[in-house]
MIRONU-885067 format. One line per field, with one value per residue: residue number from 1; y, z, x of N, C-alpha, C in turn; residue in three letters. Coordinates in nm, 3 decimals. Layout:
# residues N
k <- NUM:...;
n.Y <- Y:...;
n.Z <- Z:...;
n.X <- X:...;
ca.Y <- Y:...;
ca.Z <- Z:...;
ca.X <- X:...;
c.Y <- Y:...;
c.Z <- Z:...;
c.X <- X:...;
r <- ala:...;
# end
This chain:
# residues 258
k <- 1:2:3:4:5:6:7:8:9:10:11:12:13:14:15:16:17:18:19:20:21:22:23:24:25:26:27:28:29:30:31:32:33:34:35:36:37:38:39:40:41:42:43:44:45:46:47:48:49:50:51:52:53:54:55:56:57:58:59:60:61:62:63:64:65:66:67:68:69:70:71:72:73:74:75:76:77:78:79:80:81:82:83:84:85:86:87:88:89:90:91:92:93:94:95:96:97:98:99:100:101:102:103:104:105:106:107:108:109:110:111:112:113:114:115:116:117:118:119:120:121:122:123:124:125:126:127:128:129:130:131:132:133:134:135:136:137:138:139:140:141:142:143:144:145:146:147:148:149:150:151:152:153:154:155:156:157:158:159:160:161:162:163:164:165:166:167:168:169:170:171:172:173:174:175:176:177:178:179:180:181:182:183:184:185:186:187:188:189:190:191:192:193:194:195:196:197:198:199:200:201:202:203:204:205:206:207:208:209:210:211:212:213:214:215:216:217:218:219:220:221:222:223:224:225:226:227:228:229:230:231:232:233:234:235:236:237:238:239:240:241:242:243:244:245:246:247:248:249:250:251:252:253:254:255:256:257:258;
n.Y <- 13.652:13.475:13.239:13.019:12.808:12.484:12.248:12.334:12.232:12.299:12.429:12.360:12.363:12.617:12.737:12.619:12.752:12.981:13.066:13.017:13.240:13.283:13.390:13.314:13.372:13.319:13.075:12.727:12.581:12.366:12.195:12.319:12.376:12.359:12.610:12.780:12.777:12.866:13.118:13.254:13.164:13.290:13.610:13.791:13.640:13.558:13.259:12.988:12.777:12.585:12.356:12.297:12.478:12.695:12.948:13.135:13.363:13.383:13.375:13.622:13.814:13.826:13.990:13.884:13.962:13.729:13.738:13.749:13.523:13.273:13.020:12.721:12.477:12.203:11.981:11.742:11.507:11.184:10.984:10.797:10.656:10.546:10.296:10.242:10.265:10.146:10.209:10.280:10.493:10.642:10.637:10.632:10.893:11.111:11.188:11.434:11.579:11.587:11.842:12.033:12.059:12.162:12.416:12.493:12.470:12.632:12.933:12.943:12.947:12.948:12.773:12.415:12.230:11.926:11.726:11.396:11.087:10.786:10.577:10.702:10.707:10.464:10.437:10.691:10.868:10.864:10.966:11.194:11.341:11.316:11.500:11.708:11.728:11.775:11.985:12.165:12.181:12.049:11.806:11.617:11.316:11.244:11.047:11.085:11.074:11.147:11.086:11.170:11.418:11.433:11.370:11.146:10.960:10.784:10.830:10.854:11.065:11.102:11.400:11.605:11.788:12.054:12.222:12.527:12.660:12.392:12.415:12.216:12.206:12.131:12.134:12.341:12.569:12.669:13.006:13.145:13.382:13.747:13.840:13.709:13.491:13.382:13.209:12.961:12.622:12.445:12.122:11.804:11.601:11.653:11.451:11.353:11.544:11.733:12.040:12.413:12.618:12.973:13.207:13.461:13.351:13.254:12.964:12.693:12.453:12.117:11.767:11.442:11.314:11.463:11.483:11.697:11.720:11.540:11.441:11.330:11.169:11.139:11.400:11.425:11.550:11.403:11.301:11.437:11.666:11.554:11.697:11.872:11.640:11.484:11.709:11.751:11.495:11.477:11.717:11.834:11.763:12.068:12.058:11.864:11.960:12.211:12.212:12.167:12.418:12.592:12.551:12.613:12.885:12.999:12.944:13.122:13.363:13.376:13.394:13.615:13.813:13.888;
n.Z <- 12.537:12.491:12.339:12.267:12.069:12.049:11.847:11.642:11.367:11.073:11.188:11.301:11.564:11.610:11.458:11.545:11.829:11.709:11.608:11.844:12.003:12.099:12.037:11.892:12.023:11.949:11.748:11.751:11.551:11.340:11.051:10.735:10.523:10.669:10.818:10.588:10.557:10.794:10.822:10.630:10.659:10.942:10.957:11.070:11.291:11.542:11.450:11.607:11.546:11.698:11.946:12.143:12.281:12.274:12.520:12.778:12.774:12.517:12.403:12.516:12.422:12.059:12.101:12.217:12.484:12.755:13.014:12.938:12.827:12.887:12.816:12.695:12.393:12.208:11.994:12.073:11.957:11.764:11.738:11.901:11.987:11.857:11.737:11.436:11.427:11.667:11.930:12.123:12.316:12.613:12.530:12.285:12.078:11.999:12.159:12.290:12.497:12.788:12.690:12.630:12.917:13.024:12.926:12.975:13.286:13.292:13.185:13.327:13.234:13.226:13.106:12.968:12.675:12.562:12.258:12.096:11.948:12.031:12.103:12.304:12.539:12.664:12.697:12.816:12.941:13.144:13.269:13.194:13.313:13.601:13.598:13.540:13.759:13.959:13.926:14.034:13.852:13.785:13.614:13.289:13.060:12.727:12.489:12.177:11.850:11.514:11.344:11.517:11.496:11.286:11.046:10.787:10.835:11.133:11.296:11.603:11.860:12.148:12.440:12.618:12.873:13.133:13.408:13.637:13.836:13.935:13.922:13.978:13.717:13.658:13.481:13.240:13.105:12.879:12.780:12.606:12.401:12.183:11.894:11.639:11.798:11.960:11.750:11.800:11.870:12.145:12.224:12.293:12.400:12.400:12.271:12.063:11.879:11.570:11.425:11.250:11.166:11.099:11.126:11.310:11.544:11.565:11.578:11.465:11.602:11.496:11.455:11.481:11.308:11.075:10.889:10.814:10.752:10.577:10.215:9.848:9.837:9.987:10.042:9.989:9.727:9.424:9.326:9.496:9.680:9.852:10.075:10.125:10.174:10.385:10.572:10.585:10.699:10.977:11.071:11.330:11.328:11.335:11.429:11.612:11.822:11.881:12.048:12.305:12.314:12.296:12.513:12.770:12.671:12.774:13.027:13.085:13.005:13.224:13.448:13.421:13.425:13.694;
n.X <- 14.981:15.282:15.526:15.777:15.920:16.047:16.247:16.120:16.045:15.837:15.665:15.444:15.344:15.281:15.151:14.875:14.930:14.895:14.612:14.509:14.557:14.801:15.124:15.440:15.767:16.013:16.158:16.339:16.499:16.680:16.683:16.746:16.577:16.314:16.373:16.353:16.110:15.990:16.094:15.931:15.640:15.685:15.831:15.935:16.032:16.297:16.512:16.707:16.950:17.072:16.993:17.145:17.293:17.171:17.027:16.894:17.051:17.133:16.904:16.819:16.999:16.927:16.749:16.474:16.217:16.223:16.136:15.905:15.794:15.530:15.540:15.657:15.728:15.748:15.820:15.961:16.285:16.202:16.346:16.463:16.279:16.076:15.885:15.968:16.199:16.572:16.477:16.668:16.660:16.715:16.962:17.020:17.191:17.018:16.795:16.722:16.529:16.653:16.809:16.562:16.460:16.673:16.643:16.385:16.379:16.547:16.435:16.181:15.873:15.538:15.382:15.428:15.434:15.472:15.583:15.563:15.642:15.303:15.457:15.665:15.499:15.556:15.822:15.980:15.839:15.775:15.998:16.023:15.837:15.899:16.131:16.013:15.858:16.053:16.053:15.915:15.665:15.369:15.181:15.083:14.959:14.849:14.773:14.695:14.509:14.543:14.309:14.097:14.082:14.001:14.184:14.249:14.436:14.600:14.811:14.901:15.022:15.206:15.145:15.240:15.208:15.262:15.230:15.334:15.230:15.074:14.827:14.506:14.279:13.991:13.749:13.669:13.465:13.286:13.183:12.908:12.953:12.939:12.857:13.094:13.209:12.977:12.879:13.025:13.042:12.950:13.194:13.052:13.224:13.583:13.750:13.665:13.545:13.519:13.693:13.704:13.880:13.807:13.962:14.083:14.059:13.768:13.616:13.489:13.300:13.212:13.076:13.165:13.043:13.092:13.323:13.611:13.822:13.924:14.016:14.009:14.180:14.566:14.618:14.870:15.066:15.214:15.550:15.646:15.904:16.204:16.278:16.036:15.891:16.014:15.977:15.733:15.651:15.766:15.642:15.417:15.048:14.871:14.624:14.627:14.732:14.598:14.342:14.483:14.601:14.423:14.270:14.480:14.526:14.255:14.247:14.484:14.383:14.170:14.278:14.431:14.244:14.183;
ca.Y <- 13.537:13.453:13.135:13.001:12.664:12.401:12.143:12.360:12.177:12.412:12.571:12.287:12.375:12.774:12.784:12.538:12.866:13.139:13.041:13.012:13.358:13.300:13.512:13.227:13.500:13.271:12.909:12.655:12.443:12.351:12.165:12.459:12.430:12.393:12.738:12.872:12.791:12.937:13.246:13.297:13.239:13.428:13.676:13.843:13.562:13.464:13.174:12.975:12.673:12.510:12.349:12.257:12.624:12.798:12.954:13.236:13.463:13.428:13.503:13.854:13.891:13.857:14.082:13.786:13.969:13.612:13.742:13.748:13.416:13.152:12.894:12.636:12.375:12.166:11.806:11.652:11.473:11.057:10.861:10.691:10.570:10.515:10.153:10.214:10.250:10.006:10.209:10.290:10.564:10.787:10.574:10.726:11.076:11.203:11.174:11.581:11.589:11.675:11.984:12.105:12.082:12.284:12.550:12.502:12.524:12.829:13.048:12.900:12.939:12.892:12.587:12.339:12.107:11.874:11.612:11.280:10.950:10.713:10.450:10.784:10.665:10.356:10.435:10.774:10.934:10.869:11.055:11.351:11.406:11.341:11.593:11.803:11.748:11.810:12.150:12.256:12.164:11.945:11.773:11.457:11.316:11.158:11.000:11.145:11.043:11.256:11.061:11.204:11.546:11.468:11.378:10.999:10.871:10.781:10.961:10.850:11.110:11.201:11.511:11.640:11.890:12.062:12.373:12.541:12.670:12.332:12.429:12.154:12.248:11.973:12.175:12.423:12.620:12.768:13.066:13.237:13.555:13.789:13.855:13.561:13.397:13.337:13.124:12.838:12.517:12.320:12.009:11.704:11.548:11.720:11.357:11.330:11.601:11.866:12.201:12.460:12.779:13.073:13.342:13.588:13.253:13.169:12.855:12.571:12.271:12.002:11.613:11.360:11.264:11.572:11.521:11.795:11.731:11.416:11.433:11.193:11.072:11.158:11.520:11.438:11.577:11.329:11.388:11.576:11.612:11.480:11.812:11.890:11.521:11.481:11.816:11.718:11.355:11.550:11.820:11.851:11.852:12.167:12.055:11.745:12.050:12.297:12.173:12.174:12.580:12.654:12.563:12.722:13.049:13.039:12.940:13.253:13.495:13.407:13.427:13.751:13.944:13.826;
ca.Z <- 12.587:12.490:12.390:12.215:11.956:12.055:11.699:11.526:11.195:10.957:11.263:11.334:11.688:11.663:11.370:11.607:11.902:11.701:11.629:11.977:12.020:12.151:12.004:11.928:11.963:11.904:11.682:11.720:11.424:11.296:10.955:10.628:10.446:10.773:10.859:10.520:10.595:10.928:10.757:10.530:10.734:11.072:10.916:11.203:11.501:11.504:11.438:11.678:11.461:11.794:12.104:12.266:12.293:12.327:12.644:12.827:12.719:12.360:12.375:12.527:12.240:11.990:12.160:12.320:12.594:12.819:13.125:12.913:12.763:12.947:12.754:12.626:12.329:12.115:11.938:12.040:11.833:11.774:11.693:12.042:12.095:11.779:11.664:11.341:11.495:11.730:12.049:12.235:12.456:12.634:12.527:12.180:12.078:11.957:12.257:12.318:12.635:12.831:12.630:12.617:12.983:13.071:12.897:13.045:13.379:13.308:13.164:13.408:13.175:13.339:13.072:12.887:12.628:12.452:12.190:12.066:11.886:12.090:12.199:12.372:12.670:12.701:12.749:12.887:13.002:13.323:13.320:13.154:13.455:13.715:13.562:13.558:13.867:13.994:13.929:14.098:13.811:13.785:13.483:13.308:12.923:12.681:12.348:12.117:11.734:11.418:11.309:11.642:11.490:11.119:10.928:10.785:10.895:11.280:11.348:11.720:11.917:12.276:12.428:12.721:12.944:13.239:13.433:13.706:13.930:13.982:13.997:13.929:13.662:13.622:13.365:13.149:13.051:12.711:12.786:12.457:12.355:12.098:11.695:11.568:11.947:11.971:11.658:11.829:11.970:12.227:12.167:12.443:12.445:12.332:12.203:11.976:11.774:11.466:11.463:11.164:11.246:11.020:11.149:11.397:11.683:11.535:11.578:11.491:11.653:11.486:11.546:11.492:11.152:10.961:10.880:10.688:10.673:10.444:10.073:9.763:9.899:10.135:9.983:9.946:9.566:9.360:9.265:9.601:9.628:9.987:10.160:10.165:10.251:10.501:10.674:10.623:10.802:11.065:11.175:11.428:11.283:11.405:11.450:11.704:11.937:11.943:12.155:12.478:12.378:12.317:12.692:12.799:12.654:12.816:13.175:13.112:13.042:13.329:13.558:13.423:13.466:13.830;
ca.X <- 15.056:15.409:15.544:15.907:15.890:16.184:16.258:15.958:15.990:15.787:15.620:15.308:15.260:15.349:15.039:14.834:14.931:14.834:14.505:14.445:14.550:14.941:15.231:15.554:15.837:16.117:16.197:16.496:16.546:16.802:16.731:16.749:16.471:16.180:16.383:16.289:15.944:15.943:16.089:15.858:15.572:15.698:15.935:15.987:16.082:16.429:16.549:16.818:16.979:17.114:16.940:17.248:17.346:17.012:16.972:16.832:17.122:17.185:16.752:16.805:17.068:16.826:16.616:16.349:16.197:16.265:16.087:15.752:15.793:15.476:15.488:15.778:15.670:15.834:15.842:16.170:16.335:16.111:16.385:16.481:16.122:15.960:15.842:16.012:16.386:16.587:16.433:16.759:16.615:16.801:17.119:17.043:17.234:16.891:16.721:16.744:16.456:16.729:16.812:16.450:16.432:16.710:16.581:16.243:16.439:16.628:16.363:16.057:15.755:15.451:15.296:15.518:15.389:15.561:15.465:15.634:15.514:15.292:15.547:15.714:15.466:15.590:15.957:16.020:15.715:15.818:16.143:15.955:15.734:16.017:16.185:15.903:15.787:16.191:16.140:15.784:15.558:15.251:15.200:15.008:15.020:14.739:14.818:14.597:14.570:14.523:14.196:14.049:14.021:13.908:14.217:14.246:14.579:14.615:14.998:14.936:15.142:15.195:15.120:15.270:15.116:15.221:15.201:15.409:15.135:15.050:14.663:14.454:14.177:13.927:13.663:13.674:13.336:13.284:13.084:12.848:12.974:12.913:12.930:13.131:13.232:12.831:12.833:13.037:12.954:13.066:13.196:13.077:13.360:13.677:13.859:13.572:13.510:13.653:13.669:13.764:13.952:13.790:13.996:14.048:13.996:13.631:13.646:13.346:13.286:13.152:13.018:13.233:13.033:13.052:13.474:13.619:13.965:13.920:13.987:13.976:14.329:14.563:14.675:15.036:15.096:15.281:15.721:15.724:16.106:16.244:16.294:15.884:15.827:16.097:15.939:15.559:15.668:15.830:15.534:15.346:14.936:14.827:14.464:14.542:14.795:14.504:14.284:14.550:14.646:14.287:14.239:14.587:14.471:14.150:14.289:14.556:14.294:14.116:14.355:14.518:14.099:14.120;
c.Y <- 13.500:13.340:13.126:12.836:12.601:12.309:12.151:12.323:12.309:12.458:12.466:12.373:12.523:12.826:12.776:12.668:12.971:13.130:13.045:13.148:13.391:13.346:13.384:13.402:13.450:13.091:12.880:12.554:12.445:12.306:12.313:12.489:12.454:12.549:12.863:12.885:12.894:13.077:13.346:13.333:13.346:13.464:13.747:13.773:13.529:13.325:13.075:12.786:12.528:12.460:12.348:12.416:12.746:12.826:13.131:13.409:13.507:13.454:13.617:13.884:13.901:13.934:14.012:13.844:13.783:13.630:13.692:13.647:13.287:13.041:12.830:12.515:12.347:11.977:11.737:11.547:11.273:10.959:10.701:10.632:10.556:10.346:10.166:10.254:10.157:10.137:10.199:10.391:10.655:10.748:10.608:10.854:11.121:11.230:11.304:11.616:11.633:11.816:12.089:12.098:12.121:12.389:12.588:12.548:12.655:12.919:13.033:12.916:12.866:12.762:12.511:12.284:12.087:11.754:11.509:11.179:10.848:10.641:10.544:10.708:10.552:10.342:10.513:10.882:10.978:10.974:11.171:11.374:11.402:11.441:11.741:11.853:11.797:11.952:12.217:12.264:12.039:11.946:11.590:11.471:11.235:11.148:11.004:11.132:11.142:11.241:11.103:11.350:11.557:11.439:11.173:10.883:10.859:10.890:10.948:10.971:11.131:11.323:11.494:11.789:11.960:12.208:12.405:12.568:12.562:12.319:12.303:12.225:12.178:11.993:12.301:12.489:12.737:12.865:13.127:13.400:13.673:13.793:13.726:13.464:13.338:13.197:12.952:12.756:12.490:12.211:11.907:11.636:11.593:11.625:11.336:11.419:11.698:11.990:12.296:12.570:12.852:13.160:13.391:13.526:13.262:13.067:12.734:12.423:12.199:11.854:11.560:11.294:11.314:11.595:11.582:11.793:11.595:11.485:11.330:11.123:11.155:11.331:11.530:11.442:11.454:11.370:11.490:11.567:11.627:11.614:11.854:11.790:11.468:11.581:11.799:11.593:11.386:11.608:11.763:11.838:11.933:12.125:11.934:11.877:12.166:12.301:12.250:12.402:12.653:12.692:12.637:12.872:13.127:13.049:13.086:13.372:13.518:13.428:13.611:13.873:13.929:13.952;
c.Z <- 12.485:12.468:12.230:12.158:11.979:11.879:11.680:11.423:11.110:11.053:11.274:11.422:11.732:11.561:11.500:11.759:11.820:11.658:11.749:12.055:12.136:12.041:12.040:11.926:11.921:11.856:11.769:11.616:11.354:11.124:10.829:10.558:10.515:10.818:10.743:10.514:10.707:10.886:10.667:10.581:10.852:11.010:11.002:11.316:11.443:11.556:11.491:11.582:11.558:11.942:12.239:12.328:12.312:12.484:12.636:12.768:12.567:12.311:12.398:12.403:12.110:12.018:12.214:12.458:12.715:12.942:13.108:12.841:12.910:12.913:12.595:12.524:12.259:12.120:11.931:11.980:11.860:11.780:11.745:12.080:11.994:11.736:11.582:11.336:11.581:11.883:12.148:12.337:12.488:12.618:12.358:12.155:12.040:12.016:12.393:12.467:12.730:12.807:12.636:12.767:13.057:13.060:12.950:13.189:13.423:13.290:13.214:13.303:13.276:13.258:12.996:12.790:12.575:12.401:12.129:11.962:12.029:12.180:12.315:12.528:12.742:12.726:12.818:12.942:13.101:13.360:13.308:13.241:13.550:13.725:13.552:13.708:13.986:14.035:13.974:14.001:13.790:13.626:13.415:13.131:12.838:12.535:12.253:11.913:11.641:11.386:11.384:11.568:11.301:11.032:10.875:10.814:11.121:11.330:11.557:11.764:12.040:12.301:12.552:12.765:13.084:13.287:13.602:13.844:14.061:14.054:13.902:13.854:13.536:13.488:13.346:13.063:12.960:12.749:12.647:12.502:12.296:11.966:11.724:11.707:11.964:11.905:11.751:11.862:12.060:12.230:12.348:12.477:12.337:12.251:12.091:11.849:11.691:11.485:11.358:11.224:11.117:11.039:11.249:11.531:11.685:11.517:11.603:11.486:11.593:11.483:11.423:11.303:11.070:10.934:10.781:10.702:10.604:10.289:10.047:9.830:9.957:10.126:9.977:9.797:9.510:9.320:9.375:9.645:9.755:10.062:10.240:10.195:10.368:10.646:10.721:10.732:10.957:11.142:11.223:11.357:11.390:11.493:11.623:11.847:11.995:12.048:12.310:12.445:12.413:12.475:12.750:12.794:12.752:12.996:13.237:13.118:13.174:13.415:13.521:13.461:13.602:13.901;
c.X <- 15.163:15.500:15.707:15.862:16.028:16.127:16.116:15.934:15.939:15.671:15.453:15.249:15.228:15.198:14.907:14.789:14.878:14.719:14.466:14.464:14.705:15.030:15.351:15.652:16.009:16.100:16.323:16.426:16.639:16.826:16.713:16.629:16.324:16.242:16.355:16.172:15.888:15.995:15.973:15.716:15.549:15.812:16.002:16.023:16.233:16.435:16.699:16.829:17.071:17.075:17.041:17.319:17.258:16.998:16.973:16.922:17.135:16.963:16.775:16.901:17.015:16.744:16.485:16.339:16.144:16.140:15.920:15.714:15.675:15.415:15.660:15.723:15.776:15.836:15.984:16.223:16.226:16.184:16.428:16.403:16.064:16.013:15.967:16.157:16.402:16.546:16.567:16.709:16.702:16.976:17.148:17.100:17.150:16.819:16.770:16.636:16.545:16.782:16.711:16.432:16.504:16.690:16.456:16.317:16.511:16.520:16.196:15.948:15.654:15.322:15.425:15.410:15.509:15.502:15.607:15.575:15.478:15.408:15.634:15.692:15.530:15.725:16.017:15.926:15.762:15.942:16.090:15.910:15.785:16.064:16.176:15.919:15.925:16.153:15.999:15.672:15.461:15.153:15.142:15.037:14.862:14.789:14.677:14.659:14.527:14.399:14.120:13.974:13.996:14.037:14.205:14.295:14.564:14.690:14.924:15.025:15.079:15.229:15.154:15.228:15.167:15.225:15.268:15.340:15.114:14.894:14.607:14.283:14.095:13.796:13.708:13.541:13.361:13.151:13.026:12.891:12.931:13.020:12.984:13.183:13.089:12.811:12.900:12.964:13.032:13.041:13.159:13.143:13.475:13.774:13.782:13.536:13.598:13.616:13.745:13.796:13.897:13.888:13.977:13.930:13.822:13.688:13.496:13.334:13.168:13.136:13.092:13.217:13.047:13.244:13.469:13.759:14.024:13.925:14.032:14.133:14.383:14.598:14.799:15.043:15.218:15.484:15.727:15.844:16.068:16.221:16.119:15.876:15.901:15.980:15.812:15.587:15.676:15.742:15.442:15.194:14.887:14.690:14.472:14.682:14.669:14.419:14.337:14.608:14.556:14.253:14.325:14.499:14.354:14.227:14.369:14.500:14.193:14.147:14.452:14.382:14.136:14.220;
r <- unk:unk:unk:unk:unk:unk:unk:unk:unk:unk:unk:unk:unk:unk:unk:unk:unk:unk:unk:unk:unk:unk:unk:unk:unk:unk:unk:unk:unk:unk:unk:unk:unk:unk:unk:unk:unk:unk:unk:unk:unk:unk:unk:unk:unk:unk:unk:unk:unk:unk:unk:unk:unk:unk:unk:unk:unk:unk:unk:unk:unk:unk:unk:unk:unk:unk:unk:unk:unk:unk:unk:unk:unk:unk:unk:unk:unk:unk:unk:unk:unk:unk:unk:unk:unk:unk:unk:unk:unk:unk:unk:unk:unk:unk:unk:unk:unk:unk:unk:unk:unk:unk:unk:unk:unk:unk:unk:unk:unk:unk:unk:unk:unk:unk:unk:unk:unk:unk:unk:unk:unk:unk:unk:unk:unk:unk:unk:unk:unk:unk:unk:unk:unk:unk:unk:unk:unk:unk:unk:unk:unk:unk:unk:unk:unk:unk:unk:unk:unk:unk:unk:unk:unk:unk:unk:unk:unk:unk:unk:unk:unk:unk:unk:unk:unk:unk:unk:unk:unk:unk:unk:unk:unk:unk:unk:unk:unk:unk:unk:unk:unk:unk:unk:unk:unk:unk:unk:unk:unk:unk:unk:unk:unk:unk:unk:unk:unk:unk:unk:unk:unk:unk:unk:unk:unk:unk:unk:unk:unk:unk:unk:unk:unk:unk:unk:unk:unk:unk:unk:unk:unk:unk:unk:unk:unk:unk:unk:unk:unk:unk:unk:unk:unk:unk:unk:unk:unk:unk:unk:unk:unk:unk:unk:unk:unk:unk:unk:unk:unk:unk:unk:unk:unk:unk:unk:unk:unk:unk;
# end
């Protein structure tokens, strides 16, 4: 499975995918030093430094097989809807959602996500799923915080979800496997609990009390020059996106045995 990173920062949601066993095959970002990150870790995806100009064509010129792309993500830009700005909305020039959903339009993908800060819900939700729903997909949102999956800070964000199909798919059963798929658990409620990635999509669920992504403080190193703290502010945590690819993945493999 196949998926492209809109304003990937230093690549949150594209780590967040390949744990879950998706393949990003293309970035956009634009600022310099989250694109030396995303270099460094994916050395091989290219890198497009312009949303407003990204489309379906200048992918095949990079060589992005387009056709095999099912799945569009990306954290658009916060600044039109967060608390800690004046909240102009789509009367802001940063307020790119339009950009990310022409491209969703042109190159159909068959999931979207997209993620925001909280207050997102409360001002343009609604357009997002119009917009969506414009174009033949079916699609819902849940504001989901960081402390949810074990770290210490809140970081509220919304999560957008939808899918082109338009199949509704109300559970999701974790079947036991073998070798290291066996060892899991499953979690009883998925807002509730953490889960460490070993490797090679082992992945172990545990209860709510046993947090492991706490230390003695918050792990921001001291004299971190702006560029790393700009970019850390900026990303995506991988841990509170996994969840929704985890399921993706599973839904795609089941439908591709069939």
């Amino acid at each position: 499975m196949k998926s492209i990173e809109l304003f990937a920062g230093i690549g949150g949601i594209a780590l967040a995918a390949e744990w879950a066993g998706i393949e990003t095959v293309a970035f956009c970002e634009r600022d310099p030093f989250c694109q030396k990150v995303l270099n460094k870790h994916w050395p091989s995806v290219p890198i497009f430094d312009d949303i407003c100009t990204l489309n379906k064509k200048a992918l095949q010129e990079r060589g992005v097989d387009v056709g095999a792309i099912e799945l569009v993500s990306g954290g658009f830009p916060c600044q039109p809807y967060s608390v800690a700005g004046k909240r102009k909305g789509t009367k802001d020039d940063r307020d790119l959602w339009p950009e990310m959903f022409r491209i969703i339009e042109e190159i159909r993908p068959t999931w979207v996500i997209g993620e925001n800060v909280a207050n997102f819900a409360n001002m343009e939700l609604d357009r997002t799923l119009f917009d969506l729903e414009s174009i033949g997909y079916s699609g819902g949102a849940i504001v989901l915080p960081a402390c949810s999956v074990g770290a210490f800070h809140s970081r509220e964000r919304t999560f957008i979800i939808a899918n082109s199909n338009c199949k509704l798919w109300e559970t999701i059963k974790l079947h036991p496997g073998t070798g290291e798929e066996s060892k899991r658990k499953k979690p009883k409620e998925w807002e509730s609990f953490f889960f460490i990635n070993h490797g090679n999509n082992d992945i172990e669920f545990r209860e709510e009390d046993q947090s492991f992504l706490c230390r003695d403080d918050d792990g921001v190193p001291r004299k971190l020059d702006e560029n790393r703290l700009k970019a850390l502010g900026n990303a995506v945590v991988p841990q509170q996106v996994y969840p929704f690819f985890h399921y993706i993945k599973q839904i795609h493999d089941m439908e591709t045995k069939e």
